[in-house]
C-alpha angles and dihedrals in degrees: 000000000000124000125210094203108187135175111222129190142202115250102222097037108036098179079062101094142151142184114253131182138188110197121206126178098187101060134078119229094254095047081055092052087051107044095031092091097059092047085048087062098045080058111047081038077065096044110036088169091068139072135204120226107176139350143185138179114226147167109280101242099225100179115095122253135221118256 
């Protein structure tokens, strides 16, 4: 499984972030990489209040982890 883990911000107040993620179990990394910029923009299209400030794809990391 590939995450799309993204910080988004909020416009008006840019020190106001979050982590966000889109999961996705049918695409390569790379296939992420290339396609992450057009899904950004759907949702910042759908929250016009936000900003992202950086994003990556990665590996899900499936094994528990301690509290």
């Amino acid at each position: 499984m590939i995450e799309l883990l993204f910080v988004a911000c909020l416009s008006t107040a840019p020190n106001e972030c979050q982590e966000r993620s889109m999961l996705y179990t049918d695409v390569t990394p790379m296939a992420c990489m290339m396609g992450a910029q057009p899904e950004l923009a759907k949702w910042v299209n759908q929250h016009p209040n936000m900003r992202i400030s950086s994003w990556k794809c990665q590996m899900v990391q499936t094994a528990e982890k301690e509290a």
